[in-house]
PyMOL Python script that loads the backbone (N, CA, C, O; Angstrom):
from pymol import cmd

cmd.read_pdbstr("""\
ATOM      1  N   UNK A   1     -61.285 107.274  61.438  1.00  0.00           N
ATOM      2  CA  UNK A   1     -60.785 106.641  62.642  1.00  0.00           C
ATOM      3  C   UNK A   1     -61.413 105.252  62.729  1.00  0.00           C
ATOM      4  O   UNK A   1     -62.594 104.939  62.576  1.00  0.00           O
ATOM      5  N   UNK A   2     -60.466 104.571  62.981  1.00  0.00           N
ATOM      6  CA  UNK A   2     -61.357 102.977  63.068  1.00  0.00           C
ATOM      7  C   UNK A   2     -61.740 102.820  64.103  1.00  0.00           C
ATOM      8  O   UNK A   2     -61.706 103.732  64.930  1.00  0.00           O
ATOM      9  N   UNK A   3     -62.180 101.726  64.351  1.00  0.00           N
ATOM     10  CA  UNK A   3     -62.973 101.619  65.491  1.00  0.00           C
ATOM     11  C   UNK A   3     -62.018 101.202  66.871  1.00  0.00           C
ATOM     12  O   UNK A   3     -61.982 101.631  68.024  1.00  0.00           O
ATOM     13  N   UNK A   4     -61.311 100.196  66.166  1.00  0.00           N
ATOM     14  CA  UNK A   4     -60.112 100.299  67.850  1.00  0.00           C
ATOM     15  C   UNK A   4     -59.529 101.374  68.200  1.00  0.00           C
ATOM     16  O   UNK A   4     -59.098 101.471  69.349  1.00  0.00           O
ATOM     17  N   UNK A   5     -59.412 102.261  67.415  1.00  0.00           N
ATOM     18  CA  UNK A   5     -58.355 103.291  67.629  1.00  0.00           C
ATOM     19  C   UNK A   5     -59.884 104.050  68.316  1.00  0.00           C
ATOM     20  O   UNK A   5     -59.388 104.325  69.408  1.00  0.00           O
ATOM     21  N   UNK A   6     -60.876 104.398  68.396  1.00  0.00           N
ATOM     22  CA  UNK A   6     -61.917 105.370  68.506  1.00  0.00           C
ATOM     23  C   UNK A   6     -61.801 104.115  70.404  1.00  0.00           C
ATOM     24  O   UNK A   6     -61.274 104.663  71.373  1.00  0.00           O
ATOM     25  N   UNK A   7     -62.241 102.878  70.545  1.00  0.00           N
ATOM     26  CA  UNK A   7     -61.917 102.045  71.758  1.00  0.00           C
ATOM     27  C   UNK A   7     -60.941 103.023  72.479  1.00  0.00           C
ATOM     28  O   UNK A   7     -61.417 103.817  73.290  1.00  0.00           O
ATOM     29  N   UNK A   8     -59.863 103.014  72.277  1.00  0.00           N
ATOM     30  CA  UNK A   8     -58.631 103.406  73.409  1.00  0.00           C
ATOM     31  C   UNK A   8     -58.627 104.619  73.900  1.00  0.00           C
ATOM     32  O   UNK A   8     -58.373 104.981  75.049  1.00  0.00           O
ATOM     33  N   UNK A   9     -59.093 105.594  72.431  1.00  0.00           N
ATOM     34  CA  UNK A   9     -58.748 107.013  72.819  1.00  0.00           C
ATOM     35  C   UNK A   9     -59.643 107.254  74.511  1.00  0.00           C
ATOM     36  O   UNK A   9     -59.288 107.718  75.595  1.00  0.00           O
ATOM     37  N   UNK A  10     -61.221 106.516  73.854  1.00  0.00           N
ATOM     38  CA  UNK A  10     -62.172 106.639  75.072  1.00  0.00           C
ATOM     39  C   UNK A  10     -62.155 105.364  76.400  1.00  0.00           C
ATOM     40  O   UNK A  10     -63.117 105.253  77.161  1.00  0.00           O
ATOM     41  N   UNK A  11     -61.548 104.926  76.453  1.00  0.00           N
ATOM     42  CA  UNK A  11     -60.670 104.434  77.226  1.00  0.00           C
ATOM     43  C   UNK A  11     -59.489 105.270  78.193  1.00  0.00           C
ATOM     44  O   UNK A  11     -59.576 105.430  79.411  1.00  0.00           O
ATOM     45  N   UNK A  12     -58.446 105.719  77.367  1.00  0.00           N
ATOM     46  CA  UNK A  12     -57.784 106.630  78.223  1.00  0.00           C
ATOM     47  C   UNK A  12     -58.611 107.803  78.101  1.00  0.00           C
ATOM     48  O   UNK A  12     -57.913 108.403  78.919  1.00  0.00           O
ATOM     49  N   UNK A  13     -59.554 108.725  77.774  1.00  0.00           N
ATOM     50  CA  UNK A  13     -59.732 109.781  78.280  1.00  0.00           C
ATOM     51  C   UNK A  13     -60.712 109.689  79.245  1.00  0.00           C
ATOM     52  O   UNK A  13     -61.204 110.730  79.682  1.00  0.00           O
ATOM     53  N   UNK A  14     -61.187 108.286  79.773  1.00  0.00           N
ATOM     54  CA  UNK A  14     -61.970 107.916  80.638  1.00  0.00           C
ATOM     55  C   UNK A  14     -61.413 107.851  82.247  1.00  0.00           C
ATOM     56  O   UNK A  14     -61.981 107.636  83.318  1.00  0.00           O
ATOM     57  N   UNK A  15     -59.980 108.152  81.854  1.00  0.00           N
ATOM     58  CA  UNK A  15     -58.972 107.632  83.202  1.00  0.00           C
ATOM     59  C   UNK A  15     -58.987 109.087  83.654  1.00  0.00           C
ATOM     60  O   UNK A  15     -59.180 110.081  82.954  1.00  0.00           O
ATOM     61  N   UNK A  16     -58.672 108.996  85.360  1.00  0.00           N
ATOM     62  CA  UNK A  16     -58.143 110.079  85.385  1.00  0.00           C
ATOM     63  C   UNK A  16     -56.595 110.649  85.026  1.00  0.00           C
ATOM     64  O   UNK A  16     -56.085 109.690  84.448  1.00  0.00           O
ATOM     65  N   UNK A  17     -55.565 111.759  85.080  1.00  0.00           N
ATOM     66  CA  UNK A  17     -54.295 111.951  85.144  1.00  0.00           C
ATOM     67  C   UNK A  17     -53.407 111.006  86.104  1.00  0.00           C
ATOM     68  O   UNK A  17     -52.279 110.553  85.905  1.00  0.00           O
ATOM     69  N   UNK A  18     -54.168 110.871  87.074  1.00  0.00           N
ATOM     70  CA  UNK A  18     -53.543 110.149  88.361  1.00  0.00           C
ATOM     71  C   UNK A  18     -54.296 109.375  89.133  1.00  0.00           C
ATOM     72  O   UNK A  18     -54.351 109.958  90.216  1.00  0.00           O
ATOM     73  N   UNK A  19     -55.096 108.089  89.203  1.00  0.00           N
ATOM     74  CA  UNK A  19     -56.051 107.005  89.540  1.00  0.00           C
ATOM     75  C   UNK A  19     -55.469 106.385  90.051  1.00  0.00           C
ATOM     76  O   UNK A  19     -54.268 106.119  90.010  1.00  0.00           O
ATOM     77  N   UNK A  20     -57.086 105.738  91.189  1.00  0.00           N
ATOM     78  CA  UNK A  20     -56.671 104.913  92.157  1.00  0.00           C
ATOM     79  C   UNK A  20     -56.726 103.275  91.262  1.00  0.00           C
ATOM     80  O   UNK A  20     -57.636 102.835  90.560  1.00  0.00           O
ATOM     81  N   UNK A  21     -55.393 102.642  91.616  1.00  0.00           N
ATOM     82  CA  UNK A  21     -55.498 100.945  91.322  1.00  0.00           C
ATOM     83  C   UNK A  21     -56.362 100.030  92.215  1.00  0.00           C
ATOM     84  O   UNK A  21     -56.079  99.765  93.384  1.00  0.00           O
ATOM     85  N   UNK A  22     -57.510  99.545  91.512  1.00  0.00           N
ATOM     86  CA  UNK A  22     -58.263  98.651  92.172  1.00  0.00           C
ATOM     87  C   UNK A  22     -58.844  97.675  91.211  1.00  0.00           C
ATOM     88  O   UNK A  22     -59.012  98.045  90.049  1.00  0.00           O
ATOM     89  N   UNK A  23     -59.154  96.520  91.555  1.00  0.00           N
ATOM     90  CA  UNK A  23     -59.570  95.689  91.137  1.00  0.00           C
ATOM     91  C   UNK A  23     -60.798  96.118  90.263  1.00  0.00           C
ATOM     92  O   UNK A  23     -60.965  95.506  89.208  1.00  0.00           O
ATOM     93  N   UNK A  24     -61.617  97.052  90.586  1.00  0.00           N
ATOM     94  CA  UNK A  24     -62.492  97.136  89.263  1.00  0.00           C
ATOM     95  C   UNK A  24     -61.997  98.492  88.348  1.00  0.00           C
ATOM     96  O   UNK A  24     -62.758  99.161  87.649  1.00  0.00           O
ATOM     97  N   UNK A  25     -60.423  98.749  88.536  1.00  0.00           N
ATOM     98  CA  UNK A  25     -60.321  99.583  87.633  1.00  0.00           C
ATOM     99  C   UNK A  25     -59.070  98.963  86.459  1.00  0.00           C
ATOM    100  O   UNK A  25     -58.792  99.360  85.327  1.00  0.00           O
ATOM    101  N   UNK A  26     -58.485  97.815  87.305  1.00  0.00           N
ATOM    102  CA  UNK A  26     -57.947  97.356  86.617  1.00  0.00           C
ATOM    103  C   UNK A  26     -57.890  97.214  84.824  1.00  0.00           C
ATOM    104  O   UNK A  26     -56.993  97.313  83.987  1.00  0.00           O
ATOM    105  N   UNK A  27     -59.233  96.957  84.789  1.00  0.00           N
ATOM    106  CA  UNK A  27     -59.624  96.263  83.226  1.00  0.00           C
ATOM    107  C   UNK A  27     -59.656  97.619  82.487  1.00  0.00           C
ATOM    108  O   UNK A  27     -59.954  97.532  81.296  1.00  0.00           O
ATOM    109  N   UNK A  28     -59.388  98.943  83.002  1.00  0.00           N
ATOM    110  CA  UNK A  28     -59.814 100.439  82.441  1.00  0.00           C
ATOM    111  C   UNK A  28     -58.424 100.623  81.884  1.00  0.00           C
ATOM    112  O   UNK A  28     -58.186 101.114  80.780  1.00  0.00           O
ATOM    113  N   UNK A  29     -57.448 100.145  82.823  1.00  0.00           N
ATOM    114  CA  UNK A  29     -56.401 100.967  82.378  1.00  0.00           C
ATOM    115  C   UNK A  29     -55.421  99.510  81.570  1.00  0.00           C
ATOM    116  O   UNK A  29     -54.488  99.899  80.868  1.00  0.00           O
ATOM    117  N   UNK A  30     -55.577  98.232  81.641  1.00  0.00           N
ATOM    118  CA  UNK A  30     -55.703  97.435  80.704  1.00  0.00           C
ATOM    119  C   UNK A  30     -55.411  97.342  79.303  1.00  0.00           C
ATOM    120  O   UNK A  30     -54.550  96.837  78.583  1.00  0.00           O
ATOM    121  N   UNK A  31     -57.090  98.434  79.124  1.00  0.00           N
ATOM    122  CA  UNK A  31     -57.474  98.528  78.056  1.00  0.00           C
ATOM    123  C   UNK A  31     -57.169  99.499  76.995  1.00  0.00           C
ATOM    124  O   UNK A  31     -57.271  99.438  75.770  1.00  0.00           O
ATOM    125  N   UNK A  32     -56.705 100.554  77.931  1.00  0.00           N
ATOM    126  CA  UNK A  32     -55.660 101.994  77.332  1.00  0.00           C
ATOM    127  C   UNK A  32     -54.470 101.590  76.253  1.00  0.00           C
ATOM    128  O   UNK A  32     -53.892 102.464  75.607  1.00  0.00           O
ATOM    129  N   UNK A  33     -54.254 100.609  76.158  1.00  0.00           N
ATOM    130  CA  UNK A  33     -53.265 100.013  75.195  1.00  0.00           C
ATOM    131  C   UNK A  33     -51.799 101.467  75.743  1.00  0.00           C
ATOM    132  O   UNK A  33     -50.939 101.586  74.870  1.00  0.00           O
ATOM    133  N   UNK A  34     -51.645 102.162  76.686  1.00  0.00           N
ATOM    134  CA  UNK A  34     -50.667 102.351  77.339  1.00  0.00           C
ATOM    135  C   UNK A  34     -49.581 102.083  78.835  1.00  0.00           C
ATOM    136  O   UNK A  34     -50.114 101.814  79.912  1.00  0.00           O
ATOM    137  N   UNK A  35     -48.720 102.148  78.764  1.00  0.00           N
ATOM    138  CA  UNK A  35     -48.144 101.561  79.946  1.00  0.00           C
ATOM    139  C   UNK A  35     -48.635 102.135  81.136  1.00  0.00           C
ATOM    140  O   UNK A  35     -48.986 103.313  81.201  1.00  0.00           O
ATOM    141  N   UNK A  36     -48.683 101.102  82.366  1.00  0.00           N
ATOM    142  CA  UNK A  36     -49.673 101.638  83.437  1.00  0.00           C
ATOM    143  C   UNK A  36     -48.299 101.898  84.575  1.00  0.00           C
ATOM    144  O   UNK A  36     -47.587 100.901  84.695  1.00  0.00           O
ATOM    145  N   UNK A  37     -47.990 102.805  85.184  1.00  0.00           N
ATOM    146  CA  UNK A  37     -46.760 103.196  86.317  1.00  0.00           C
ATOM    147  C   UNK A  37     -47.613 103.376  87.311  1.00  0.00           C
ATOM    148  O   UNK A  37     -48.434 104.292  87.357  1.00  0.00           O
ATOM    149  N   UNK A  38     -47.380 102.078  88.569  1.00  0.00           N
ATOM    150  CA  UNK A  38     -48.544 102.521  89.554  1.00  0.00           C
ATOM    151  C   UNK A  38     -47.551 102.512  90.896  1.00  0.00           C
ATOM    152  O   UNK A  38     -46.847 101.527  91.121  1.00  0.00           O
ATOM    153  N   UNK A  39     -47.542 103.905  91.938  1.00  0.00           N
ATOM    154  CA  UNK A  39     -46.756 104.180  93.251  1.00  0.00           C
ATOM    155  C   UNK A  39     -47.678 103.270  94.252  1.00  0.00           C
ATOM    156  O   UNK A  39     -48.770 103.638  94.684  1.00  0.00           O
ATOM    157  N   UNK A  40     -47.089 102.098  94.528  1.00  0.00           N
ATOM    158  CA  UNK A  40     -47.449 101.511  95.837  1.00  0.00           C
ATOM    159  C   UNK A  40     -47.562 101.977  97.355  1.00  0.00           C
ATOM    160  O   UNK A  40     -46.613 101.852  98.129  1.00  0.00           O
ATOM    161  N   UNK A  41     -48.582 102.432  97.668  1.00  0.00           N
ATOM    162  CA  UNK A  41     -48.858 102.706  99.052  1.00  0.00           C
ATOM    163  C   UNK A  41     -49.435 102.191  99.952  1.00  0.00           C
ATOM    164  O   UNK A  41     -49.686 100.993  99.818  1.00  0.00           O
ATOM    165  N   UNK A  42     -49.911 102.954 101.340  1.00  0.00           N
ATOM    166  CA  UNK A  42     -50.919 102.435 102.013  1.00  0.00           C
ATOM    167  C   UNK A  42     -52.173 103.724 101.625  1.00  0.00           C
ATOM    168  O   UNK A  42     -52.105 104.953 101.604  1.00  0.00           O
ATOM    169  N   UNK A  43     -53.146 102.868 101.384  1.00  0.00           N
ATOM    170  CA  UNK A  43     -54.539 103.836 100.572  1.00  0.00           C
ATOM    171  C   UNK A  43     -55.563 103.166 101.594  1.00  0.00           C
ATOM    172  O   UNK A  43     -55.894 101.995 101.782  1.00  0.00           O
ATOM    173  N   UNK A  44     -55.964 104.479 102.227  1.00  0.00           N
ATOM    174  CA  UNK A  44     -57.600 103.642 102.942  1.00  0.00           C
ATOM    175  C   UNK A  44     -57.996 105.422 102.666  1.00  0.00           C
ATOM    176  O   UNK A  44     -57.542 106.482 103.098  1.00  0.00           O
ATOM    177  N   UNK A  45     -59.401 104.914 101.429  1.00  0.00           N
ATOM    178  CA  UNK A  45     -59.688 106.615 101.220  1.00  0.00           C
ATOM    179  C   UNK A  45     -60.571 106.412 102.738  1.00  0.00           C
ATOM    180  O   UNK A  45     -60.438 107.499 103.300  1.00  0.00           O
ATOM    181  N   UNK A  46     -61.077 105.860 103.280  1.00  0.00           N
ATOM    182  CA  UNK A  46     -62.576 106.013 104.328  1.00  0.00           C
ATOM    183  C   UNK A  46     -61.546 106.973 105.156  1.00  0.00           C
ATOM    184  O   UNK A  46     -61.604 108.192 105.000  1.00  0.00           O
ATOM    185  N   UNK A  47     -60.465 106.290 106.170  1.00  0.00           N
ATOM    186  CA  UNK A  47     -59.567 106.773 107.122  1.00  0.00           C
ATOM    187  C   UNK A  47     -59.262 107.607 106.840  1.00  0.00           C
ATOM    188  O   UNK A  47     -59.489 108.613 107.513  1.00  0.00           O
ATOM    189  N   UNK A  48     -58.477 107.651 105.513  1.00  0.00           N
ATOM    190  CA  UNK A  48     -56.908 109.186 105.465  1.00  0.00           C
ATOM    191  C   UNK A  48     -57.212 109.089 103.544  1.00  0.00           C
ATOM    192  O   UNK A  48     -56.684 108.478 102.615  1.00  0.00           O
ATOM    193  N   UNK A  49     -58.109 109.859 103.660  1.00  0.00           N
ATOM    194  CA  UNK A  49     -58.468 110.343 102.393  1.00  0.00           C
ATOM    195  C   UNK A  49     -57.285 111.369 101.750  1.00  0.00           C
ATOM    196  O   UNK A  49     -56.978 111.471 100.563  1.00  0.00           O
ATOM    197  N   UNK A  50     -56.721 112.095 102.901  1.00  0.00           N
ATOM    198  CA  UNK A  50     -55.501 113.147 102.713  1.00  0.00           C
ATOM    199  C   UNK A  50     -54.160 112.331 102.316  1.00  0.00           C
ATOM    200  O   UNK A  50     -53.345 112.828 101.538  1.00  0.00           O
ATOM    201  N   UNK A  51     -53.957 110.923 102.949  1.00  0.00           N
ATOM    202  CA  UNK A  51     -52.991 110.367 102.649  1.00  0.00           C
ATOM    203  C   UNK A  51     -52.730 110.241 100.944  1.00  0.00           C
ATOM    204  O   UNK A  51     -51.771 110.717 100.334  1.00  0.00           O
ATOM    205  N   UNK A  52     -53.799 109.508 100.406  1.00  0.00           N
ATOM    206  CA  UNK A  52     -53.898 109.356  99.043  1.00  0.00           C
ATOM    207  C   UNK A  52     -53.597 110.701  98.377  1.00  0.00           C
ATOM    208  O   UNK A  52     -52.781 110.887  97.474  1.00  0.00           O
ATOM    209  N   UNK A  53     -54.478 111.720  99.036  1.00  0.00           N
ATOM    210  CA  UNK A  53     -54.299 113.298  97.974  1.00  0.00           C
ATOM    211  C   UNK A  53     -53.069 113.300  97.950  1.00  0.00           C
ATOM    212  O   UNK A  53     -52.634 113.409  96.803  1.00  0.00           O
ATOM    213  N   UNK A  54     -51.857 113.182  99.191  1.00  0.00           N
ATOM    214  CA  UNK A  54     -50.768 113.760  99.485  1.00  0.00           C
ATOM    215  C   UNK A  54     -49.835 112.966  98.401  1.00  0.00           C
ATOM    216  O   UNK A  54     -48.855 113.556  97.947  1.00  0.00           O
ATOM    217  N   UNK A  55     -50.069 111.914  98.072  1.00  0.00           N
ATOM    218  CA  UNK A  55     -49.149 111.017  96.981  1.00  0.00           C
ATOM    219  C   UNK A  55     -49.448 110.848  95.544  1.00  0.00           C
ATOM    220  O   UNK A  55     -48.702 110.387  94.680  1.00  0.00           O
ATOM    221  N   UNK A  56     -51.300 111.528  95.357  1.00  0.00           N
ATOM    222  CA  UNK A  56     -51.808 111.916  93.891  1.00  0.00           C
ATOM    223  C   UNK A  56     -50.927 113.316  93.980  1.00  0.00           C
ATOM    224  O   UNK A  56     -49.862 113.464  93.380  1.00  0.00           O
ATOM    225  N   UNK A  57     -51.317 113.956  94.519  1.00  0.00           N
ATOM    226  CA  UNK A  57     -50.733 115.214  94.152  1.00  0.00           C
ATOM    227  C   UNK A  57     -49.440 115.772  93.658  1.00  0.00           C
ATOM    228  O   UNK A  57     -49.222 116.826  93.061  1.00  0.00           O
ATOM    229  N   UNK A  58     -48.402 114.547  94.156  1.00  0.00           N
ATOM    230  CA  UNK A  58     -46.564 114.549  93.938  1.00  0.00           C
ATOM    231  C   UNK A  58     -46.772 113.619  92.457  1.00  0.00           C
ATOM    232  O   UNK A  58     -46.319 113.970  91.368  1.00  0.00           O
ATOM    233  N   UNK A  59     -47.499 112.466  92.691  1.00  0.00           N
ATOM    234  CA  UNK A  59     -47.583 111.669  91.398  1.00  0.00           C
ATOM    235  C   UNK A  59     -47.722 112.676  90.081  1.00  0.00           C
ATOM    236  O   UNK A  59     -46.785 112.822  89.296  1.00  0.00           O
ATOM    237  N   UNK A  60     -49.061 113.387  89.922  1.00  0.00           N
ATOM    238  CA  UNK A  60     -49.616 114.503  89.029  1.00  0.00           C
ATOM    239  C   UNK A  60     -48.398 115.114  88.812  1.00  0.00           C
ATOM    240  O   UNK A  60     -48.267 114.781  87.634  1.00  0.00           O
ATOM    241  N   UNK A  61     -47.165 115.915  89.121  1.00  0.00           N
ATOM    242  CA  UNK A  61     -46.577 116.745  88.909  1.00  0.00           C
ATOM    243  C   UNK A  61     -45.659 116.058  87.622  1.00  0.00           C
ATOM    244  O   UNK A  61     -45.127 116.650  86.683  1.00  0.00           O
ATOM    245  N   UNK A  62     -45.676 114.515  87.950  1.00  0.00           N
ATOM    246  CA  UNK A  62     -45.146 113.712  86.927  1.00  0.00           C
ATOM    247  C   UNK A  62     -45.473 113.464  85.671  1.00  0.00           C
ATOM    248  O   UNK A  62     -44.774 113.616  84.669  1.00  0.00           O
ATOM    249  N   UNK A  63     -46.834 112.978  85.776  1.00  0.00           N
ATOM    250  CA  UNK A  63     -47.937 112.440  85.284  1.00  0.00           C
ATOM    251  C   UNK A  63     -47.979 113.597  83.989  1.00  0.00           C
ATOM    252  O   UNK A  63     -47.454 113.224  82.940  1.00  0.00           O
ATOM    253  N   UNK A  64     -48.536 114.875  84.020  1.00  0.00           N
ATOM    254  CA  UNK A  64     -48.623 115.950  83.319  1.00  0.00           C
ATOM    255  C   UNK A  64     -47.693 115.866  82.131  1.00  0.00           C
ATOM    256  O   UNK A  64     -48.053 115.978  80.959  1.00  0.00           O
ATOM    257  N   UNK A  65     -46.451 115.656  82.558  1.00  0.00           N
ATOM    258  CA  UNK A  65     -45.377 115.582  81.761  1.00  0.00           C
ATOM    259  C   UNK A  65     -45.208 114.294  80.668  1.00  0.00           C
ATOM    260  O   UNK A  65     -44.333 114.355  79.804  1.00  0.00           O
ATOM    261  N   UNK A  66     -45.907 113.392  80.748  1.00  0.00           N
ATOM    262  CA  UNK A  66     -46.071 112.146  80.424  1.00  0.00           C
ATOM    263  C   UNK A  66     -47.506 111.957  79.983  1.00  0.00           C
ATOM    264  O   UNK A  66     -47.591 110.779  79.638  1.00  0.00           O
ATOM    265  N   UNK A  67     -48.451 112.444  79.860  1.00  0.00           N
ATOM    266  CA  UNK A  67     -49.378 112.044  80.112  1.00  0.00           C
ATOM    267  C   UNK A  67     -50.230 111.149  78.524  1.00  0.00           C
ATOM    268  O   UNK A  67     -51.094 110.274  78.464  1.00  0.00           O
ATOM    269  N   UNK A  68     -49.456 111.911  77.444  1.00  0.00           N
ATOM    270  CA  UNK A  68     -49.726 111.087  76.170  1.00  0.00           C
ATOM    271  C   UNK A  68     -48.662 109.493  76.209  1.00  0.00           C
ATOM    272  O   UNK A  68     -48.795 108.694  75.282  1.00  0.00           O
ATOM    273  N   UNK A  69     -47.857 109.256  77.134  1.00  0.00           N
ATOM    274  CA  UNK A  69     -46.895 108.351  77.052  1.00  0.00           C
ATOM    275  C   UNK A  69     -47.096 106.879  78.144  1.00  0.00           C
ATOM    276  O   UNK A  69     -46.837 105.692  77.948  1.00  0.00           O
ATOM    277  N   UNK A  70     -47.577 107.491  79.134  1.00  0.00           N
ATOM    278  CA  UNK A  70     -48.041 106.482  80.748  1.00  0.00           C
ATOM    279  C   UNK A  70     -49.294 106.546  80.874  1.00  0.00           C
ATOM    280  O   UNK A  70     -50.091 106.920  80.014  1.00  0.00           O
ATOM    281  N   UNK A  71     -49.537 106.165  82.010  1.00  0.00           N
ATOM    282  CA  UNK A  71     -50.853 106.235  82.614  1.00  0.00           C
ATOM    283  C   UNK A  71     -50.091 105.920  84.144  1.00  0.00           C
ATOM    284  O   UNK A  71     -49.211 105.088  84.364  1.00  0.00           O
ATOM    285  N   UNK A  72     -50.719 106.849  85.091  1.00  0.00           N
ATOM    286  CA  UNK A  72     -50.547 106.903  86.204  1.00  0.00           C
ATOM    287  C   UNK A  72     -51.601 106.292  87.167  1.00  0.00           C
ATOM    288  O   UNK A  72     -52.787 106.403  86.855  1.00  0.00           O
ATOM    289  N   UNK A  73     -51.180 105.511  88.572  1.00  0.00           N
ATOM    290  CA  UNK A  73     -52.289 105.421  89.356  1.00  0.00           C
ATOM    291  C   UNK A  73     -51.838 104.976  90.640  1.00  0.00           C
ATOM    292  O   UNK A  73     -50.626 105.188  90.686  1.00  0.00           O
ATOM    293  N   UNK A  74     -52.124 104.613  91.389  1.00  0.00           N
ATOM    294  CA  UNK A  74     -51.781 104.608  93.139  1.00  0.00           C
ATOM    295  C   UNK A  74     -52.819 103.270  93.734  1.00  0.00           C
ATOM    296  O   UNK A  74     -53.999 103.084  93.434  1.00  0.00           O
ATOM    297  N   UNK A  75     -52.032 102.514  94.580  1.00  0.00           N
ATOM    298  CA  UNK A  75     -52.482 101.120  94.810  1.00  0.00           C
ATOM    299  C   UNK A  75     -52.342 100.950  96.248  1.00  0.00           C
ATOM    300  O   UNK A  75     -51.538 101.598  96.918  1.00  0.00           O
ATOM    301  N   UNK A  76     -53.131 100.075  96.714  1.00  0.00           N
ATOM    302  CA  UNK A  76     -52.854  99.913  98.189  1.00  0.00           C
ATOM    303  C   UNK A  76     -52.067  98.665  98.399  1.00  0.00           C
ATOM    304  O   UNK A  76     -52.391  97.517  98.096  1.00  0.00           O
ATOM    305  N   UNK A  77     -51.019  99.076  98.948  1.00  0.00           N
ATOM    306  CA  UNK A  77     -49.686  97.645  99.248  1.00  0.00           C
ATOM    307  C   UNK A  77     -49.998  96.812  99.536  1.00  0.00           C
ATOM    308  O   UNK A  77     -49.737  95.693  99.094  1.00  0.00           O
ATOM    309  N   UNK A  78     -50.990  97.282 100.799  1.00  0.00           N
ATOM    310  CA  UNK A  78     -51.543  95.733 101.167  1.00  0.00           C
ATOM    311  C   UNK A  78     -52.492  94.806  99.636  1.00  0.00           C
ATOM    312  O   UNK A  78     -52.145  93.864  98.924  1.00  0.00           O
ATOM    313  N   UNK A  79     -53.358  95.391  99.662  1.00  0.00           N
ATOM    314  CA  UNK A  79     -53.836  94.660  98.649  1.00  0.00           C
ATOM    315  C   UNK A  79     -53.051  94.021  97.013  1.00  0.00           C
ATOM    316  O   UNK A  79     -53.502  93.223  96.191  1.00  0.00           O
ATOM    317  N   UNK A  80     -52.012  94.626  97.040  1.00  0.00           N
ATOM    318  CA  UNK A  80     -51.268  94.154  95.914  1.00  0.00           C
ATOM    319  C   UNK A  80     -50.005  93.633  96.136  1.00  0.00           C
ATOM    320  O   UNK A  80     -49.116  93.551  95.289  1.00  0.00           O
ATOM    321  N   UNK A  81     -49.947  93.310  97.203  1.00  0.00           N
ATOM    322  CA  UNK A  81     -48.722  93.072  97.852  1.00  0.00           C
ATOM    323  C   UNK A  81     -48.222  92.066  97.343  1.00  0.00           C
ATOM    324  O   UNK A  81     -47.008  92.173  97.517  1.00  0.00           O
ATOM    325  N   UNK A  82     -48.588  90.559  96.474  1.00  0.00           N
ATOM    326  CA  UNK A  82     -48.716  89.457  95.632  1.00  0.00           C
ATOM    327  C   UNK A  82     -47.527  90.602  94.122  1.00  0.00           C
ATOM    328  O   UNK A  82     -46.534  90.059  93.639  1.00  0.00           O
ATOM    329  N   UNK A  83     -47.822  91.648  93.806  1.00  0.00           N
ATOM    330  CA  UNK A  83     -47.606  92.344  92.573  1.00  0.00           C
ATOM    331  C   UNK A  83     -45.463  93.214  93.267  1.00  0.00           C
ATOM    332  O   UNK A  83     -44.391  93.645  92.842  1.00  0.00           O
ATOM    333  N   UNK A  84     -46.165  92.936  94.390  1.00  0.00           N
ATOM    334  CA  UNK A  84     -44.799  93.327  95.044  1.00  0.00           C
ATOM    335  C   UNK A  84     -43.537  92.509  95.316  1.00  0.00           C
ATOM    336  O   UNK A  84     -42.367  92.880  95.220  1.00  0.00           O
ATOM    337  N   UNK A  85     -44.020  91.326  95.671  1.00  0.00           N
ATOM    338  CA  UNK A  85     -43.290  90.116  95.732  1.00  0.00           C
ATOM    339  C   UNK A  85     -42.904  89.881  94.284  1.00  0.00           C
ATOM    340  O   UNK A  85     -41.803  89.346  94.158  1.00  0.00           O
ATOM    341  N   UNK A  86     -43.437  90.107  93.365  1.00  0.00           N
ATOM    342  CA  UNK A  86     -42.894  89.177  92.161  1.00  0.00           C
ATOM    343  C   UNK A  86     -41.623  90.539  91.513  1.00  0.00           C
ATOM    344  O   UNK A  86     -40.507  90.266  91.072  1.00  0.00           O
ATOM    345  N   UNK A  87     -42.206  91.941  91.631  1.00  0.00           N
ATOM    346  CA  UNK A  87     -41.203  92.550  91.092  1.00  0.00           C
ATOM    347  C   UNK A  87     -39.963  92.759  91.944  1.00  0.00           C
ATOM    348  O   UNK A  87     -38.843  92.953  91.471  1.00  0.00           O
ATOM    349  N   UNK A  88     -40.275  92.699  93.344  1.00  0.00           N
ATOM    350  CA  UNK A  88     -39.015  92.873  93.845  1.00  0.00           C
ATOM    351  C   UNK A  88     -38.007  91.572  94.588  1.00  0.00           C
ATOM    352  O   UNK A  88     -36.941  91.568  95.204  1.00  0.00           O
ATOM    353  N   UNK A  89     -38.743  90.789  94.260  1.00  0.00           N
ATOM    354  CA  UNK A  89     -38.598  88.883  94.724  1.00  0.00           C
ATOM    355  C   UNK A  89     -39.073  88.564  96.310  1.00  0.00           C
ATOM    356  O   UNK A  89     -39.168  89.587  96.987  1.00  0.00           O
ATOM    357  N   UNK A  90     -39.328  87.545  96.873  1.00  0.00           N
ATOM    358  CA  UNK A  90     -40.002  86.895  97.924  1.00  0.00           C
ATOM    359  C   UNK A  90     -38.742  87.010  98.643  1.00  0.00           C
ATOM    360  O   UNK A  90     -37.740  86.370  98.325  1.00  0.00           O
ATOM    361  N   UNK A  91     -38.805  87.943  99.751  1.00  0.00           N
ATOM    362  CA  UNK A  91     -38.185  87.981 100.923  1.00  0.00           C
ATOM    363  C   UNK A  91     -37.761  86.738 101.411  1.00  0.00           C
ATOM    364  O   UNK A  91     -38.551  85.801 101.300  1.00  0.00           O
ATOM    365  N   UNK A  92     -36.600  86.536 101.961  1.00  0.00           N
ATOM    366  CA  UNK A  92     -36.458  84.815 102.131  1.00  0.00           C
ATOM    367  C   UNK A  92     -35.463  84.764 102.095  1.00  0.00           C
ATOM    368  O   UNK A  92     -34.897  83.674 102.183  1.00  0.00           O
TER     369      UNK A  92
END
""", "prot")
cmd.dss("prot")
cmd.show_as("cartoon", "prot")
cmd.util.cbc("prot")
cmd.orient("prot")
């Protein structure tokens, strides 16, 4: 096994099935050299920790099925909301 290929594997098996998108996880899933599919929400784990479970948990049922192919993870709208505008165009 070479050495990039030995990089990624531990890379993605470092992720979880279904992860939260944040700025310091960004560079994790990056680095997976697989495609990243992330469900835009509202995420405040402090407040509604249940909110997030309730949209990992529907995500996972996906995820499983895919899981040598994607990488899954869940983002807070507000904070990526810049990532929202460009895929779905600037309201206007």
């Amino acid at each position: 096994m070479d050495g990039d290929a030995l990089v990624k594997f531990a890379a993605k098996k470092g992720l979880p099935l279904v992860g939260q998108k944040s700025w310091k996880s960004n560079d994790k899933y990056e680095k997976s050299g697989l495609p990243v599919l992330t469900l835009f929400a509202k995420v405040d784990l402090e407040k509604d920790a249940k909110g997030f479970d309730y949209y990992a948990n529907r995500v996972r049922k996906v995820a499983a099925d895919y899981a040598t192919e994607l990488l899954f993870n869940i983002g807070d709208k507000s904070d990526f909301s810049y990532l929202l505008e460009v895929c779905l165009g600037s309201p206007g």
